[in-house]
Structure formats: structure tokens, C-alpha cells
Residue, then its C-alpha position, 0 to 999 in steps of 0.5 A: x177454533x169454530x168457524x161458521x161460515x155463511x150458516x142459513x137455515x129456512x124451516x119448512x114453514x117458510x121461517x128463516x131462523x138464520x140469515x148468512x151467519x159467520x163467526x169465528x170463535x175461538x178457545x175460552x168462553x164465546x157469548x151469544x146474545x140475543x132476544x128470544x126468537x133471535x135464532x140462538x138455539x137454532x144455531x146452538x141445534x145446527x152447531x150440535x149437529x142436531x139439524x142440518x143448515x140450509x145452506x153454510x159450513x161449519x168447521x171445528x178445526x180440521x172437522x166438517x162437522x156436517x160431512x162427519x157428525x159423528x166425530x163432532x159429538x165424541x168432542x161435544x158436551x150439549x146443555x139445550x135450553x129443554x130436555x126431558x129425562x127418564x121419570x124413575x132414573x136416579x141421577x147418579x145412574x143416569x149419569x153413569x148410563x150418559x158417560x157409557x154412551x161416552x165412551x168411558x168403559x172402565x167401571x171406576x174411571x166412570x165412577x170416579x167422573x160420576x162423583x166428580x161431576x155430581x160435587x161440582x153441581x152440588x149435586x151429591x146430596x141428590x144422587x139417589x133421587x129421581x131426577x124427575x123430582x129434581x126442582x127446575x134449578x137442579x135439573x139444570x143442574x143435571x143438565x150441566x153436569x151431563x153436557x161436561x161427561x167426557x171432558x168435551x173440547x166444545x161445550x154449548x150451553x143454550x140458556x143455562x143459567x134459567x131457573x138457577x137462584x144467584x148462588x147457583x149461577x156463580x157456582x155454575x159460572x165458576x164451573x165454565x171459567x175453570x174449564x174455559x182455558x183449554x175448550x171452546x165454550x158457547x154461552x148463548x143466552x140473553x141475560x147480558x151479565x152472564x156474558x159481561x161477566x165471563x166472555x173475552x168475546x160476545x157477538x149479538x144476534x138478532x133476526x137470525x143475523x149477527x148483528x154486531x160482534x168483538x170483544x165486550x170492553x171494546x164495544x162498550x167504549x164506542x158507546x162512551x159519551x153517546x148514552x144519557x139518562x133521565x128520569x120521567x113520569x110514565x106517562x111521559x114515555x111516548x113523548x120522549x120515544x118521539x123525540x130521542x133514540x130511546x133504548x131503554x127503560x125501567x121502572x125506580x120508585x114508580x119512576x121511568x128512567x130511560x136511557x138514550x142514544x145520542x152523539x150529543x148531551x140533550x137537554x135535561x138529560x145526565x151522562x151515563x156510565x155505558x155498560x155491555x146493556x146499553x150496547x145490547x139495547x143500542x144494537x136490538x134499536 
């Protein structure tokens, strides 16, 4: 269990990128939603003892992680939204160099982790290239290869399905699922279906506050009979947003559907099935 406890953290400019967090979060897959600039990577960075907080305490079981970093990082596997890499390092020995840093001393037990890991990234093909020729989808790929090097009991992944076509993202999301039952992993990003699709337990945050927090189908069923939908022209949209709730729009066939937070069915407006979006949306308005 994670326990973040009254986290604050003020940069020097005077930003407060997080206000008074709390969380508990449990073994298994832990989403974290929120826009960009909703202080999730500053949170990621403070949980990864990368920045200290304001203010708050962070315990992963019986470890305060801010007393006793060190000890946090032989238990952490780290996926940051960016990260740079040697230019003219393979990435088989550049995995090999990270699963030292590890601590894993023996040659071929490395070996045997290196291989493993460069399969289940579908990287093998790959292994004797330069990472720094490596695509944006197959660095992210690296990336998440290197953050499972010693079978870590927390993982933070900060945007980890960017720049992944859709067969990539399963694969990846498939990886987490299969690790899931026995560590603590946090998917903090702002593609909702990466968390509906995973995550027994999500919180959303926003303005460096959590803003709402429980379990996806929990949530989604308060919503149930509040969201509806219609079709409009665009210039129509302004009036609309007026009028209604409006939480969200898009456009179909040069059309603008818009769905709407409202405890009652206004006129010309149709029931929506209300999905983890329409709570995301519902909860940024």
C-alpha cells in the first residue's frame, strides 16, 4: 500500500503544482487522470523521490520514502514522461548497464532478464541497434522495458502509452495487467481508455488537487440518467454552452455532438450511456 498524505509542493516561482494530496493506493493497476499541467508528473517525480514536497508524507508500507529514498528506488521501477539516452548505446547493453545499477551481479541471471524483457517489448529485433535511432514508439518501448529491470513492488508509468500505435498500447497494456496482481502500479495519464481499461481504482486531478476519487464503475454510475446528448450546428455551440452544463463536444460528419450534465431530460436532448469520459469531463467542468 502507497499512502500519500497532505503532499504540497510549491516551485520556486511561486506555482503550486500540488495542493494537499491524499491517496491510498493499493496492489494492482492505480489511474491517474488528469489534463496536462494537472500536477501528475509532479506527483509522479515526488512519489520517485526525484523532488522532495513542500510539505506531506509519503509511505510505501512500512518505508518513508522521503526519510529513506534510497531504499524506495531498490523497489522502484520508473517510466518518466521524457528521458534521454546514451546516443551510440545499444539497447541490449544499455539494459544490461541499467540491471547492474540494479543490483543484479550475476552475468547470466542479467542476461536471461535482459532477453526477457527485450521479447516482452518486442524489442529483440532491435537489441543491437542505437537506441538513439529507435522511433518515439520504440523508445517508449525501452523505456518501459527498463522501468520492470528488477521485478520492482512499485511501478509509475507517467504517459506511457504516448506515441505507441494501437498494437503497441495492447501489448503494453497487457504487460502491466500480467504484473499487476502482486505490485503497486500507477498509470498516470490523460487518455481515459488506458485507465477504463485496466484500472479497479482511478482518482482524477486537477489544479494540483485531487478532484474526485473510487472505483471507475462506481463513478460512472452516479452519472447514470444525468448525461444527455445532442447534435448541433457549430455555430450553435456558444448558445447551447449558455444555456446547458455543457461537458463536452465533438465533432461527426461536420456535425458538433455535445453532451450535457443535467439531473433532468431537456428538451430535444437524447439519453447517453454515460461512460469513465463523461465522468472526466463532468468533473474538469
Amino acid at each position: 500500500m502507497l499512502e500519500i498524505t497532505g503532499v504540497s509542493h510549491v516551485y520556486a516561482n511561486g506555482t503550486r503544482a500540488l495542493d494537499n494530496v491524499n491517496l491510498s493506493i493499493p496492489r494492482g493497476m492505480y489511474g491517474l487522470l488528469g489534463p496536462n499541467g494537472a500536477g501528475k508528473s509532479t506527483l509522479m517525480r515526488t512519489i520517485a523521490t526525484l523532488q522532495t514536497p513542500t510539505d506531506g508524507a509519503i509511505k510505501f508500507g512500512d518505508l518513508d520514502i522521503l526519510a529513506q529514498p534510497e531504499e524506495l528506488r531498490k523497489r522502484l521501477g520508473y517510466l518518466p514522461q521524457d528521458f534521454g539516452v546514451y546516443p551510440r548505446v545499444t539497447a541490449m547493453d544499455m539494459l544490461d548497464h541499467m540491471a547492474v545499477l540494479k543490483g543484479i551481479a550475476d552475468k547470466g541471471e542479467r542476461k536471461a532478464v535482459v532477453e526477457t524483457l527485450l521479447n516482452q517489448t518486442n524489442l529483440w529485433n532491435h537489441r543491437s541497434h542505437f537506441i538513439a535511432g529507435f522511433s518515439g514508439g520504440m523508445r517508449q518501448r525501452f523505456g518501459i522495458a527498463q522501468a520492470l529491470i528488477g521485478n520492482p513492488e512499485l511501478i509509475i508509468v507517467d504517459e506511457p502509452t504516448a506515441g505507441l500505435d494501437p498494437e503497441e498500447r495492447n501489448r503494453f497494456l497487457n504487460l502491466l495487467a500480467g504484473i499487476s496482481d502482486n505490485v503497486v502500479i500507477i498509470l498516470s495519464t490523460h487518455i481515459v481508455d488506458d485507465v477504463a481499461d485496466l484500472c479497479p481504482r482511478m482518482a482524477v486531478l486537477a489544479g494540483g488537487k485531487v478532484q474526485l476519487e473510487g472505483a471507475p464503475l462506481d463513478l460512472i454510475q452516479q452519472t447514470k440518467g444525468r448525461i444527455w446528448k445532442k447534435t448541433i450546428g457549430r455555430d450553435e455551440l456558444e448558445a447551447h454552452q449558455e444555456q446547458y452544463q455543457v461537458i463536452s463536444t465533438r465533432l461527426f460528419a461536420g456535425r458538433t455532438i455535445i453532451h450535457i450534465l443535467s439531473d433532468n431530460q431537456p428538451a430535444g436532448f437524447d439519453p447517453v450511456e454515460a461512460g469513465l469520459e463523461d465522468v472526466y469531463f463532468t468533473t474538469l467542468a
